[in-house]
C-alpha positions, -999 to +999 in steps of 0.1 A: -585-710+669-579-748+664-588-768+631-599-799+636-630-824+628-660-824+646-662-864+661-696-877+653-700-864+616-664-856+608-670-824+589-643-798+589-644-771+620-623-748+640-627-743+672-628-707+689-638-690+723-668-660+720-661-623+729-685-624+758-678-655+779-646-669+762-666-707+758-653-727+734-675-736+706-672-751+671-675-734+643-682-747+605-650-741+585-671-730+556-682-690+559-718-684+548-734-652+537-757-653+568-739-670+595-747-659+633-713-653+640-683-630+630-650-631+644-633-601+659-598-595+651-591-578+677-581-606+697-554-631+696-566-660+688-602-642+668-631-651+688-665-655+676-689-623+682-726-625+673-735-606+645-752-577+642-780-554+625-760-537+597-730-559+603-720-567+560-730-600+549-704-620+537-675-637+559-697-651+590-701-682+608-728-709+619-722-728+650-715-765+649-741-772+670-767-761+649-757-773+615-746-811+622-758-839+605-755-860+632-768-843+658-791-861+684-771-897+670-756-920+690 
Protein backbone atom coordinates (compact mmCIF):
# COMPACT_ATOMS: atom_id res chain seq x y z
CA UNK A 1 0.00 0.00 0.00
CA UNK A 2 1.27 3.46 -1.11
CA UNK A 3 -0.06 6.88 0.46
CA UNK A 4 -0.29 9.38 -1.74
CA UNK A 5 -2.80 12.13 -3.22
CA UNK A 6 -5.25 11.44 -5.70
CA UNK A 7 -4.18 14.22 -8.76
CA UNK A 8 -7.28 15.95 -9.85
CA UNK A 9 -8.94 16.66 -6.30
CA UNK A 10 -5.84 16.15 -4.07
CA UNK A 11 -7.58 14.40 -1.24
CA UNK A 12 -5.59 11.96 0.83
CA UNK A 13 -5.54 8.09 -0.56
CA UNK A 14 -3.52 4.99 -0.53
CA UNK A 15 -3.15 2.95 -3.13
CA UNK A 16 -3.69 -0.97 -2.89
CA UNK A 17 -4.13 -4.13 -5.28
CA UNK A 18 -7.69 -6.34 -4.66
CA UNK A 19 -7.53 -10.05 -3.50
CA UNK A 20 -9.11 -11.21 -6.77
CA UNK A 21 -7.21 -9.62 -9.62
CA UNK A 22 -4.34 -7.78 -7.89
CA UNK A 23 -5.54 -4.19 -9.91
CA UNK A 24 -4.50 -1.39 -8.37
CA UNK A 25 -7.00 0.91 -7.15
CA UNK A 26 -7.28 3.97 -4.83
CA UNK A 27 -8.69 3.98 -1.81
CA UNK A 28 -10.03 6.98 0.56
CA UNK A 29 -7.55 7.25 3.47
CA UNK A 30 -10.53 7.85 5.71
CA UNK A 31 -12.35 4.29 6.90
CA UNK A 32 -16.19 4.60 6.97
CA UNK A 33 -18.64 2.44 8.79
CA UNK A 34 -20.06 1.18 5.44
CA UNK A 35 -17.26 1.17 2.98
CA UNK A 36 -17.31 -1.61 0.08
CA UNK A 37 -14.10 -2.66 0.82
CA UNK A 38 -11.98 -4.38 3.68
CA UNK A 39 -8.51 -5.20 3.54
CA UNK A 40 -7.20 -8.66 4.26
CA UNK A 41 -4.14 -9.02 6.27
CA UNK A 42 -3.29 -11.79 5.15
CA UNK A 43 -1.17 -10.44 2.58
CA UNK A 44 1.85 -8.41 2.35
CA UNK A 45 1.14 -5.43 1.33
CA UNK A 46 -3.13 -5.69 2.63
CA UNK A 47 -5.13 -5.83 -0.40
CA UNK A 48 -8.60 -4.62 -0.61
CA UNK A 49 -11.39 -7.51 -0.55
CA UNK A 50 -15.04 -6.66 -0.98
CA UNK A 51 -16.99 -6.85 1.83
CA UNK A 52 -19.30 -9.12 2.92
CA UNK A 53 -22.87 -10.08 4.42
CA UNK A 54 -22.07 -10.24 8.12
CA UNK A 55 -18.63 -8.88 7.60
CA UNK A 56 -18.54 -6.07 11.14
CA UNK A 57 -19.04 -2.63 10.28
CA UNK A 58 -16.47 -0.47 11.18
CA UNK A 59 -12.80 -0.28 9.52
CA UNK A 60 -13.84 -0.44 5.63
CA UNK A 61 -13.16 1.34 2.63
CA UNK A 62 -14.79 3.33 -0.40
CA UNK A 63 -13.04 3.36 -3.70
CA UNK A 64 -11.58 6.54 -5.00
CA UNK A 65 -13.37 6.34 -7.92
CA UNK A 66 -16.63 6.55 -6.57
CA UNK A 67 -16.22 9.27 -3.89
CA UNK A 68 -14.20 12.05 -5.86
CA UNK A 69 -15.20 15.47 -6.14
CA UNK A 70 -13.76 15.89 -9.24
CA UNK A 71 -14.70 13.19 -10.98
CA UNK A 72 -15.86 13.62 -14.70
CA UNK A 73 -13.50 17.33 -14.59
CA UNK A 74 -11.09 18.21 -16.75
Amino acid sequence: MKEDRYTSCNVQIFWTETVVDRVRIPLDATSVPDGRFTLDQTYNPPRADYAKVGDPPGNRFNSHFATCKKKGEK
